[in-house]
DRENLUMLUM-741941 format. One record per atom (N, C-alpha, C): atom name; x, y, z; residue number from 1. Coordinates in pm, 1 decimal, decimal comma, padded with zeros to 6 digits, always signed. Each point is the difference from the previous one (the first is absolute). Layout:
N
<node atome="CA" X="X" Y="Y" Z="Z" num="NUM"/>
...
end
This chain:
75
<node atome="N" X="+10138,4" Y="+12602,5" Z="+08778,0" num="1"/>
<node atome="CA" X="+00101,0" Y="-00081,8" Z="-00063,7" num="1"/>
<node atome="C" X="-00064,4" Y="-00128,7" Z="-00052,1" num="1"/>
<node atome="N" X="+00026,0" Y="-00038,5" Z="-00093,4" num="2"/>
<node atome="CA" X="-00036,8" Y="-00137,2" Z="-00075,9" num="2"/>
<node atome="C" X="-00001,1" Y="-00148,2" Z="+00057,0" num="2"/>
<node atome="N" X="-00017,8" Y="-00061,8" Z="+00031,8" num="3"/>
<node atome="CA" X="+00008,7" Y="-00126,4" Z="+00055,2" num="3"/>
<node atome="C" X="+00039,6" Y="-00133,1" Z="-00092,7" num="3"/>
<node atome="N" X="+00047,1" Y="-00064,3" Z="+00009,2" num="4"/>
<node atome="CA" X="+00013,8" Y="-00170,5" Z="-00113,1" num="4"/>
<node atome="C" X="+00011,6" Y="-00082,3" Z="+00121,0" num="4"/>
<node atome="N" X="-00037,9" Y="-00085,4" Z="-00053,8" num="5"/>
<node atome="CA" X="+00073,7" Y="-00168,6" Z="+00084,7" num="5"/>
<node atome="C" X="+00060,0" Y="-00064,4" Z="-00091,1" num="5"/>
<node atome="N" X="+00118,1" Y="-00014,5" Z="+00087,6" num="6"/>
<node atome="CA" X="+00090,1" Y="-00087,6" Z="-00073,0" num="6"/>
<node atome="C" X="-00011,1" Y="-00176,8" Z="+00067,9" num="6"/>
<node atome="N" X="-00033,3" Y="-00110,5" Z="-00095,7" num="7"/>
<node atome="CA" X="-00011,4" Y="-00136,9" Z="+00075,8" num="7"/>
<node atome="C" X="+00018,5" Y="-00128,3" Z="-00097,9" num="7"/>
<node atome="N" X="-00000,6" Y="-00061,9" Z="+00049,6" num="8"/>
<node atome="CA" X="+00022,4" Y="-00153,3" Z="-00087,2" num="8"/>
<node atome="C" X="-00150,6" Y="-00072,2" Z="+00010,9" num="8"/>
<node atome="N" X="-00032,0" Y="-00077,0" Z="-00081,8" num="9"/>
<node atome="CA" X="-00125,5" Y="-00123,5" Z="-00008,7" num="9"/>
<node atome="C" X="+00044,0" Y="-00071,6" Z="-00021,6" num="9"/>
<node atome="N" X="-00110,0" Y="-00127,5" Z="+00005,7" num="10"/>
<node atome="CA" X="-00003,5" Y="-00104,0" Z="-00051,3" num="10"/>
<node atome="C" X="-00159,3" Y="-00067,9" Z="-00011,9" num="10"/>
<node atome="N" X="-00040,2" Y="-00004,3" Z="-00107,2" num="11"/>
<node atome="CA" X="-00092,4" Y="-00040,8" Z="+00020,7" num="11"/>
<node atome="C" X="-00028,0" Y="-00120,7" Z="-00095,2" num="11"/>
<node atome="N" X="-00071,0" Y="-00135,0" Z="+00094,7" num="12"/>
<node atome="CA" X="-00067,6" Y="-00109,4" Z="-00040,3" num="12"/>
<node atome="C" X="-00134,1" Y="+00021,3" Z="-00070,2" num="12"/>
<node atome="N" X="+00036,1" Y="-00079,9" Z="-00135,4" num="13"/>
<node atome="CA" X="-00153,4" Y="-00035,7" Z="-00063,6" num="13"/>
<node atome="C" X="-00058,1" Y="-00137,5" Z="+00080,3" num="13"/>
<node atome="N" X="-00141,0" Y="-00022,5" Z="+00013,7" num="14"/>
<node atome="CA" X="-00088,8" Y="-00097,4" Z="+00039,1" num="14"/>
<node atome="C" X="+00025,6" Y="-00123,5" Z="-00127,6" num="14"/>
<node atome="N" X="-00015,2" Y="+00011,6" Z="-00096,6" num="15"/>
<node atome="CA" X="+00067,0" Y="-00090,0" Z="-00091,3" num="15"/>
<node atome="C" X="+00166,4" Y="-00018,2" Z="-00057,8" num="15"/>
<node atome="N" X="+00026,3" Y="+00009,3" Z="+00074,0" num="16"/>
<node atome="CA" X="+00178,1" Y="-00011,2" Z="+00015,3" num="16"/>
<node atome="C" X="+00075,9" Y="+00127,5" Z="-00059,8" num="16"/>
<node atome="N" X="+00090,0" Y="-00017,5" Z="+00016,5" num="17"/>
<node atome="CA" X="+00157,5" Y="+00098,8" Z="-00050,1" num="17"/>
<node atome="C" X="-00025,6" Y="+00159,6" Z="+00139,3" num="17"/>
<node atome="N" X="+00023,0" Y="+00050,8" Z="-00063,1" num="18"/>
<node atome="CA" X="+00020,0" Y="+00166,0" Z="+00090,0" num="18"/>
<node atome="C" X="+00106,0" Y="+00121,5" Z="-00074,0" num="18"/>
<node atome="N" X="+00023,1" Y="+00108,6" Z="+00017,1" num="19"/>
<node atome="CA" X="+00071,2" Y="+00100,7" Z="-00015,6" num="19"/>
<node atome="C" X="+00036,4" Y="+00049,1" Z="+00123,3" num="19"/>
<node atome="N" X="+00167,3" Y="+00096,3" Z="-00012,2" num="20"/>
<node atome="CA" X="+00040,9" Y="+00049,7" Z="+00042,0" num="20"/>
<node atome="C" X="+00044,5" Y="+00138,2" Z="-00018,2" num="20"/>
<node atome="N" X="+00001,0" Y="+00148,2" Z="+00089,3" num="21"/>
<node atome="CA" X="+00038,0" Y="+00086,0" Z="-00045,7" num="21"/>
<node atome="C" X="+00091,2" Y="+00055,9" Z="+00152,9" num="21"/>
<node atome="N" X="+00116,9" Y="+00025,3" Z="-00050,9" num="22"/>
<node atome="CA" X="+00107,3" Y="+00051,2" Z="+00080,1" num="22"/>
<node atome="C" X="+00035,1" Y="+00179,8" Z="-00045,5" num="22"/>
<node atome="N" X="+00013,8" Y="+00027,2" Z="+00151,4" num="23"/>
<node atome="CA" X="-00005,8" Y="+00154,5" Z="-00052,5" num="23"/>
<node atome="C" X="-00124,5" Y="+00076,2" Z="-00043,8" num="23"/>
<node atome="N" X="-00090,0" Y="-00085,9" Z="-00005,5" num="24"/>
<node atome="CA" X="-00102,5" Y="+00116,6" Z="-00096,1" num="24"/>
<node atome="C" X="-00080,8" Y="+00120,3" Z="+00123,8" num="24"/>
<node atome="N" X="-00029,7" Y="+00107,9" Z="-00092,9" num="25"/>
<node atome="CA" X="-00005,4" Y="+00130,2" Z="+00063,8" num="25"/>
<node atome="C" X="-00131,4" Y="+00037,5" Z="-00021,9" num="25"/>
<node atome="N" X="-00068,6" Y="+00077,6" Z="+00076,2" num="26"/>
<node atome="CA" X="-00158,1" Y="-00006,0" Z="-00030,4" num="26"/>
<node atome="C" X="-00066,0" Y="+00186,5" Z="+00115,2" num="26"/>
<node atome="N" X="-00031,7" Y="+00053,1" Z="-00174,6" num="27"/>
<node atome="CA" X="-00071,3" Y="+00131,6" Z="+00101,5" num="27"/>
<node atome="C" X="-00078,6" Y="-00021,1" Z="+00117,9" num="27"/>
<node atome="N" X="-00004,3" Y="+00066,6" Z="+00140,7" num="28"/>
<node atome="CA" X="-00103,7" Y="-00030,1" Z="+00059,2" num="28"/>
<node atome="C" X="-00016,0" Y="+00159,9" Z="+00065,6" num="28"/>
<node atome="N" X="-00141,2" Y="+00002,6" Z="+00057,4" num="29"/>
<node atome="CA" X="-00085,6" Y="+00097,7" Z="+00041,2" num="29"/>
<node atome="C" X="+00039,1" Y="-00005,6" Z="+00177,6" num="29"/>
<node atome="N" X="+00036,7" Y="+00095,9" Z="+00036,9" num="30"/>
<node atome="CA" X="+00034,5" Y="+00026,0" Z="+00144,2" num="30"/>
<node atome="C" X="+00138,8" Y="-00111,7" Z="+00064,4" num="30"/>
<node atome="N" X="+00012,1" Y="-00000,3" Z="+00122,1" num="31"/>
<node atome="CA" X="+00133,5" Y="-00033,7" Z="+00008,4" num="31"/>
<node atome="C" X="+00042,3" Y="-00166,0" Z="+00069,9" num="31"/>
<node atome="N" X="-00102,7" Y="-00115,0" Z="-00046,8" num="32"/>
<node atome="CA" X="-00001,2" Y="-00094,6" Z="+00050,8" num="32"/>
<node atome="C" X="-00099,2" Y="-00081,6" Z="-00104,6" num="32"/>
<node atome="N" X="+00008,1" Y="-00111,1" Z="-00029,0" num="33"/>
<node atome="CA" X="-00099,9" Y="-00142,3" Z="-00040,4" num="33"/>
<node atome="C" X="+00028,1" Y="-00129,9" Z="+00024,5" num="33"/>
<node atome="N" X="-00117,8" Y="-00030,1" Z="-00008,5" num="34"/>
<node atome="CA" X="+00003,3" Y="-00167,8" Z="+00147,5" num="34"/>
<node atome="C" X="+00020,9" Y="-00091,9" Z="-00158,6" num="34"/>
<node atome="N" X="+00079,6" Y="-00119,9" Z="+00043,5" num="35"/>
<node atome="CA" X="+00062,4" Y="-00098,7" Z="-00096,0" num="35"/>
<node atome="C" X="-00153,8" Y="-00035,3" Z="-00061,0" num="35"/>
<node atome="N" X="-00129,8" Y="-00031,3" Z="+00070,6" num="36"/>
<node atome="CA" X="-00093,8" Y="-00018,9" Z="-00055,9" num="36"/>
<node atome="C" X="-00050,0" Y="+00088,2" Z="-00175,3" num="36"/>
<node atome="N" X="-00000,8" Y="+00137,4" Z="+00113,9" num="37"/>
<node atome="CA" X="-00024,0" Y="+00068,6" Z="-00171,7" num="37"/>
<node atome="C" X="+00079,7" Y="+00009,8" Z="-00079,1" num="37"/>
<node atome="N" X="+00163,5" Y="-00026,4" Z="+00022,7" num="38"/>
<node atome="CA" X="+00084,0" Y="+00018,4" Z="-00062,0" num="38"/>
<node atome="C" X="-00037,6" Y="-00123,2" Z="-00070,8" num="38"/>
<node atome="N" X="+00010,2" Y="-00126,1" Z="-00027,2" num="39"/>
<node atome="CA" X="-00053,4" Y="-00130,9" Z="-00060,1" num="39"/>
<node atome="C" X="-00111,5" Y="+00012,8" Z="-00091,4" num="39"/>
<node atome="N" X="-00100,7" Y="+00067,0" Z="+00049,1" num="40"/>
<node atome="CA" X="-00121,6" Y="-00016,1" Z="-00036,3" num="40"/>
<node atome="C" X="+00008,3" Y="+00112,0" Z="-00155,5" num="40"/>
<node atome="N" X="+00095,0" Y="+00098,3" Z="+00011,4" num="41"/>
<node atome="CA" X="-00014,6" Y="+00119,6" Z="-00101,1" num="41"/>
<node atome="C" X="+00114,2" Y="-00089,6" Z="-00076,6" num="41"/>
<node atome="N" X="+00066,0" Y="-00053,0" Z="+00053,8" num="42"/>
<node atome="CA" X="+00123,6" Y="-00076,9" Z="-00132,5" num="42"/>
<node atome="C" X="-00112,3" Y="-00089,6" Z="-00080,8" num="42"/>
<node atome="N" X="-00093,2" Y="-00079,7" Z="+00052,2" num="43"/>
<node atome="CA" X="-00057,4" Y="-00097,5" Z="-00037,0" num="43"/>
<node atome="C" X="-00111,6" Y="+00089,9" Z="-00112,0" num="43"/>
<node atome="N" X="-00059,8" Y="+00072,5" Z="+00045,5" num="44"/>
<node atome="CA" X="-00084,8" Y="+00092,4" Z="-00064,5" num="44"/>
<node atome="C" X="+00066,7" Y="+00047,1" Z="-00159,0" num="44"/>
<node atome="N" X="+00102,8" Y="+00088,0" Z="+00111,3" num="45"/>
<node atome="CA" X="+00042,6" Y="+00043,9" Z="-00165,0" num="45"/>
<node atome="C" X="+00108,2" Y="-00051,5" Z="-00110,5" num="45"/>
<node atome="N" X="+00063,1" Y="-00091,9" Z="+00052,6" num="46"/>
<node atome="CA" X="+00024,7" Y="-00125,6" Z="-00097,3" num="46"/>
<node atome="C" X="-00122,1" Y="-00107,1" Z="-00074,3" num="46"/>
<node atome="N" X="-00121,5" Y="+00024,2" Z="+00076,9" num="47"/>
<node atome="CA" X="-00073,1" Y="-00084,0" Z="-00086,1" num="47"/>
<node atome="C" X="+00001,7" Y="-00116,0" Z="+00021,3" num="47"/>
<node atome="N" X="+00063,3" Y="-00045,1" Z="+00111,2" num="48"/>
<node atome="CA" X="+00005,7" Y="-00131,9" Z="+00006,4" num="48"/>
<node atome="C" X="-00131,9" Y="-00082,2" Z="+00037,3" num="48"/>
<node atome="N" X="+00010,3" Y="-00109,1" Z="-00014,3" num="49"/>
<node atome="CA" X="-00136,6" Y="-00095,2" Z="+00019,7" num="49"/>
<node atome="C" X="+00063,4" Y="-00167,6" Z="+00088,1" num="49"/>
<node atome="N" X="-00065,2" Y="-00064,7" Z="+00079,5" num="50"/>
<node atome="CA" X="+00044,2" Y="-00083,0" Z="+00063,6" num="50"/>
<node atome="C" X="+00111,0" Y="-00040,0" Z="+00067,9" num="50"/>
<node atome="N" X="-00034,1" Y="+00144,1" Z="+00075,5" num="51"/>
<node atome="CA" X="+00118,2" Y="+00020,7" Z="+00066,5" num="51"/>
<node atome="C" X="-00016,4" Y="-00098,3" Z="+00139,9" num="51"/>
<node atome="N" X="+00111,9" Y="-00058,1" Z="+00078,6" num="52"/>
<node atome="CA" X="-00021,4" Y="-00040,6" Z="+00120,4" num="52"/>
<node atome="C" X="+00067,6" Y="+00080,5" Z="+00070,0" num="52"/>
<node atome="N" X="+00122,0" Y="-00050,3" Z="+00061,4" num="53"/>
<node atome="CA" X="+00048,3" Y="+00094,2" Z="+00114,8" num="53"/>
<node atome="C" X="+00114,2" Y="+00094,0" Z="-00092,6" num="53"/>
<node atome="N" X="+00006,0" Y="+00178,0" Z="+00118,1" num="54"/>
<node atome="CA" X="+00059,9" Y="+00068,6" Z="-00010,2" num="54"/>
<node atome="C" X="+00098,2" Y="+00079,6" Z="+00089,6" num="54"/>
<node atome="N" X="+00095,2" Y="-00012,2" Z="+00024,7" num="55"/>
<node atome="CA" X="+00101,9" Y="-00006,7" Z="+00036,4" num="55"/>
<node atome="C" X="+00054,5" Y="+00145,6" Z="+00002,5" num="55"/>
<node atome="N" X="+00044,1" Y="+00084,1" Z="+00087,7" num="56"/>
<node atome="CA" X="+00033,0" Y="+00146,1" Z="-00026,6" num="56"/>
<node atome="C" X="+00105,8" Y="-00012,3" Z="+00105,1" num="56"/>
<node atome="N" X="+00149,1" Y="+00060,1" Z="-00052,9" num="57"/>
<node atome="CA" X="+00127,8" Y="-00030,3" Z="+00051,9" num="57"/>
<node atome="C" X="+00076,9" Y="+00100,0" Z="-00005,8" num="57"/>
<node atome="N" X="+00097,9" Y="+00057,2" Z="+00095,2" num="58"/>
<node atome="CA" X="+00087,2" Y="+00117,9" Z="-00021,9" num="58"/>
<node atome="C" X="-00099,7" Y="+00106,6" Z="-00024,2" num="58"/>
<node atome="N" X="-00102,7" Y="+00059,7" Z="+00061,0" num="59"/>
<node atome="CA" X="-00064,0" Y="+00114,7" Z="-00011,0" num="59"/>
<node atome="C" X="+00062,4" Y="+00111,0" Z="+00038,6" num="59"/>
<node atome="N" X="+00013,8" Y="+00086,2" Z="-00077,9" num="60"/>
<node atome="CA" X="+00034,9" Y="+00128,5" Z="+00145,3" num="60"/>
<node atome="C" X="-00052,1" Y="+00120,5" Z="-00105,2" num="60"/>
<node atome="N" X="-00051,5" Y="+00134,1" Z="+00065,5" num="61"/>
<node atome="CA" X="-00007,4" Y="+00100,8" Z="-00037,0" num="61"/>
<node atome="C" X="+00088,0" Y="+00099,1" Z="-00085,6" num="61"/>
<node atome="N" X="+00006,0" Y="+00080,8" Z="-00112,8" num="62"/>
<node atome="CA" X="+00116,4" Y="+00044,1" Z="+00007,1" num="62"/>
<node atome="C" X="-00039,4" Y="+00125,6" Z="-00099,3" num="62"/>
<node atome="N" X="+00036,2" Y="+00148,3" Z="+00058,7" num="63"/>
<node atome="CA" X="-00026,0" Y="+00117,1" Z="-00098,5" num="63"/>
<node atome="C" X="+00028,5" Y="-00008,0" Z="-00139,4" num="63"/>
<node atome="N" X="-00072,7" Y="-00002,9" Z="-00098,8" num="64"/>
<node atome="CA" X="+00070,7" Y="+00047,1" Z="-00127,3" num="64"/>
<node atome="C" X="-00097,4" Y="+00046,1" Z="-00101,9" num="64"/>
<node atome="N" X="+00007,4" Y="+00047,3" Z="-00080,6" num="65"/>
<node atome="CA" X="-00101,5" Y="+00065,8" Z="-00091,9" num="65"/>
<node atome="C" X="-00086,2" Y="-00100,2" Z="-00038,6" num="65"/>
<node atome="N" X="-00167,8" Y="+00006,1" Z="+00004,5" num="66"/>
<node atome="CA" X="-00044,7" Y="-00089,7" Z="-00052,0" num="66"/>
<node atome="C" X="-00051,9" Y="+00005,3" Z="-00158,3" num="66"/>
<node atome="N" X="+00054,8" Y="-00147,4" Z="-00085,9" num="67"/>
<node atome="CA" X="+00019,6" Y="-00047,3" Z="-00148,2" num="67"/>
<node atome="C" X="-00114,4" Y="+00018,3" Z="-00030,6" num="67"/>
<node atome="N" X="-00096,7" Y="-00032,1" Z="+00025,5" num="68"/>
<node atome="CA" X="-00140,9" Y="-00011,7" Z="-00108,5" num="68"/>
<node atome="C" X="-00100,1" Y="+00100,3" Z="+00044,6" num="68"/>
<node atome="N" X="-00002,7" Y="+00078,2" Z="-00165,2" num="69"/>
<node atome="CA" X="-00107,7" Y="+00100,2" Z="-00013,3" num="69"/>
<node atome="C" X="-00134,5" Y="-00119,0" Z="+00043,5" num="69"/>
<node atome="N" X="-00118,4" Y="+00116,8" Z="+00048,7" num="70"/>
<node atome="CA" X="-00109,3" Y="-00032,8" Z="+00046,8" num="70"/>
<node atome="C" X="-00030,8" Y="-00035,5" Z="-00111,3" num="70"/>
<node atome="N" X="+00019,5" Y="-00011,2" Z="-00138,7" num="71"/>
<node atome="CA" X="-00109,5" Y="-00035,3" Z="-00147,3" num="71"/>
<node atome="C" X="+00066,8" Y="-00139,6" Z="-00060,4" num="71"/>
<node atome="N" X="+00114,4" Y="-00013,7" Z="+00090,2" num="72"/>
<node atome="CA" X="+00023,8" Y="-00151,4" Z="+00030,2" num="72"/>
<node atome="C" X="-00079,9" Y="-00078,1" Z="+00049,2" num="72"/>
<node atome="N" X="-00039,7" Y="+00001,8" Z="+00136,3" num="73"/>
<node atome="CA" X="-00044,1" Y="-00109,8" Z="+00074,4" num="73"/>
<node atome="C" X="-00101,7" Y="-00071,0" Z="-00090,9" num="73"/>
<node atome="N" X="-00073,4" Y="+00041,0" Z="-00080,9" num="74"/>
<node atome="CA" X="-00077,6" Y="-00067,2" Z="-00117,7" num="74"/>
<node atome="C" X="+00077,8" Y="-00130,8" Z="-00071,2" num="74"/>
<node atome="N" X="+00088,8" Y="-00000,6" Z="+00019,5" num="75"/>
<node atome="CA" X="+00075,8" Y="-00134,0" Z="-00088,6" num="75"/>
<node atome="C" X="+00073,8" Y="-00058,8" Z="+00102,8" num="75"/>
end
């Protein structure tokens, strides 16, 4: 069966302001991920740069088909 996490962020830039994402949903590989990698792959694959702190909120596991073909993860 497919896995997602469903969770909220927040994450601080080192030179001020930050973003927020509520709800957002994210394929994952087997049936658990630690807020660390969960942060670290938002940060990655958003591209972000000067990032300070990251914040991972409302996590929980949850079955559902996973969205992105493998010839995605490239972008």
């Amino acid at each position: 069966m497919n896995k997602r996490v469903l969770f909220d962020f927040e994450i601080e830039f080192t030179n001020g302001g930050g973003i927020q994402g509520q709800e957002f949903r994210l394929d994952i590989e087997g049936n658990d991920i630690s807020d660390e990698e969960l942060a670290r792959y938002i940060v990655e694959d958003m591209r972000l740069l000067m990032v300070g702190e990251v914040r991972i909120l409302n996590k929980k596991i949850i079955n559902e088909k996973h969205k992105r073909n493998p010839a995605d993860e490239n972008y």
